[in-house]
C-alpha positions as CSV (number, residue, x, y, z in Angstrom):
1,X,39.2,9.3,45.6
2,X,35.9,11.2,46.1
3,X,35.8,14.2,48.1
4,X,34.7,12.5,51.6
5,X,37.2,9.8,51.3
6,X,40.2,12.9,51.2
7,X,38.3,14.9,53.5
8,X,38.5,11.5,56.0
9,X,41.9,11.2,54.6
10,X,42.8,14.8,55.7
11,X,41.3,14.4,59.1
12,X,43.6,11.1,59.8
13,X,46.6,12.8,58.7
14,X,45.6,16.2,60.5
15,X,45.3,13.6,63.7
16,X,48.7,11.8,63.5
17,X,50.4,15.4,63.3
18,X,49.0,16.1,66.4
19,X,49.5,12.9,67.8
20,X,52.9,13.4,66.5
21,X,53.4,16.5,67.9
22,X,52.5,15.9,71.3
23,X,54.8,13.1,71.8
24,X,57.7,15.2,70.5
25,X,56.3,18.1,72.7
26,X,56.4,15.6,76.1
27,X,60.2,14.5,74.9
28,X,61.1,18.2,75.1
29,X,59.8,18.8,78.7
30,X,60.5,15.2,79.8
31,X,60.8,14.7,83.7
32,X,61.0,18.9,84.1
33,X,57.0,19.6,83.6
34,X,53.8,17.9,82.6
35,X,52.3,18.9,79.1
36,X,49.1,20.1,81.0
37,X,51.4,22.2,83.1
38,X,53.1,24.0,80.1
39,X,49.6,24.6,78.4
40,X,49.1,25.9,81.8
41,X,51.7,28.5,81.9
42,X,51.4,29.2,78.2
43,X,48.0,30.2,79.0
44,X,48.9,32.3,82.1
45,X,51.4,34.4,80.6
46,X,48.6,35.4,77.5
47,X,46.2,36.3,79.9
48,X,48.3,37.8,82.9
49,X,46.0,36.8,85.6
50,X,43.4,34.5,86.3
51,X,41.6,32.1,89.2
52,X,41.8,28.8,89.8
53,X,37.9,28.6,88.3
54,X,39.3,30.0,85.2
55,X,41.3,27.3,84.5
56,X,39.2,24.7,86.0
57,X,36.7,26.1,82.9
58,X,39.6,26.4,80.3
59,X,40.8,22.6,81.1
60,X,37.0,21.6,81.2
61,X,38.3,20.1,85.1
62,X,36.8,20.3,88.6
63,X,38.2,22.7,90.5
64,X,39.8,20.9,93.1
65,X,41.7,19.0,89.9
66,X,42.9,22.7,89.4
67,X,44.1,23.4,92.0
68,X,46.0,20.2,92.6
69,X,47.9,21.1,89.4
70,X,48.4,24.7,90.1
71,X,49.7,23.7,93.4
72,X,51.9,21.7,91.9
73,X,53.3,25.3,89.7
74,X,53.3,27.0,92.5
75,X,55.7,24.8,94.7
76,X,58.0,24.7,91.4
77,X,58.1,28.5,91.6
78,X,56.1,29.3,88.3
79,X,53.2,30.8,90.1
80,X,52.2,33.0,92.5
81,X,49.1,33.7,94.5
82,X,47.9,36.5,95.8
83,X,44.3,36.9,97.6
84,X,42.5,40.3,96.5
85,X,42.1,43.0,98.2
86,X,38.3,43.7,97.4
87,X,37.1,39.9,98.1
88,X,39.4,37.8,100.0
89,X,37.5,35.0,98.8
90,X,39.1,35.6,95.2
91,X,42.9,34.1,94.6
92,X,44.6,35.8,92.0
93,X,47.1,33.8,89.7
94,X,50.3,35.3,87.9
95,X,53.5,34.0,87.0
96,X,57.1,34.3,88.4
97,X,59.9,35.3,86.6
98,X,61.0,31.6,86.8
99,X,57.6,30.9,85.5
100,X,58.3,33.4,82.0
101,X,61.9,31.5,82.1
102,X,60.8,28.1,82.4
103,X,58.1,29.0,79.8
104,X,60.5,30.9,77.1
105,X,63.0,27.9,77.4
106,X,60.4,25.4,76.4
107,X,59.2,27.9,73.5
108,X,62.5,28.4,71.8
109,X,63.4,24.2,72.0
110,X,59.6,23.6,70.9
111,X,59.9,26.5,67.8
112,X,63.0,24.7,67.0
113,X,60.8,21.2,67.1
114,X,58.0,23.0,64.6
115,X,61.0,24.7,62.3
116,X,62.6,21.0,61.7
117,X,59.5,19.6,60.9
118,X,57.9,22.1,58.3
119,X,61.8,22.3,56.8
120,X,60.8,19.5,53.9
121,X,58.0,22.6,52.7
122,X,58.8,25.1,50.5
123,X,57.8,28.7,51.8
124,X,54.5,28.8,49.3
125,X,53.5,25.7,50.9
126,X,53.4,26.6,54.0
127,X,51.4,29.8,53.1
128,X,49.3,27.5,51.1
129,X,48.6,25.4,54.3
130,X,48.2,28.3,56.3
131,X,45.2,29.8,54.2
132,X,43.5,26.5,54.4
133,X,43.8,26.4,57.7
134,X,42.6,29.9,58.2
135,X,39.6,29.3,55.9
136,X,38.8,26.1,57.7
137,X,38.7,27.6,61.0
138,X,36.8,30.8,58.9
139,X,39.4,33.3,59.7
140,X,39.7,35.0,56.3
């Protein structure tokens, strides 16, 4: 096999375990929240606050789209919104302490999802896969 056929090779397999991944990931939230809503919250709680625009641009959305899902958080009780002071215009974005606990749940089942699935590696392994990784994506 010449090097374009494994780097094609690579790129199927690098597909399936996503593919994989993201059907085990939407069996772990199943009828509680949406995948785009967790990626949602996962995203609010690294950034602490943000606008609807925000994620309108992050999701690559319209921003009535966003909205419609981030009304959807914020009848759950995930999210709050609060108008600023400076430009009432502006809605600002956090999450609830339900939102961190809905959040953390998911994190510790889907952590338990990544740990069975790496199990089969050996701890060099994984650190090998890791530094390709990182040099792929040029962070070394």
């Amino acid at each position: 096999m010449n090097k374009r056929e494994k780097i094609l090779q690579f790129d199927m397999l690098v597909h399936e375990l996503v593919q994989n991944n993201g059907c085990q990931l939407k069996d772990l939230l199943k009828d509680l929240i949406t995948p785009t809503q967790y990626f949602l919250l996962k995203l609010m709680a690294l950034q602490n606050t943000c606008k609807a625009a925000d994620i309108a641009h992050v999701l690559d959305i319209s921003p009535s789209a966003a909205t419609t899902i981030l009304d959807r958080l914020y009848k759950n009780g995930w999210i709050e919104k609060n108008r600023s002071e400076k430009d009432r215009r502006i809605v600002w974005l956090t999450l609830t302490d339900n939102g961190r606990k809905i959040l953390s749940e998911i994190e510790v089942k889907r952590i338990q999802l990544l740990v069975k699935q790496f199990e089969s590696l050996r701890e060099d392994e994984l650190d090998t896969v890791c530094e390709i990784f990182k040099k792929l994506l040029k962070k070394e």
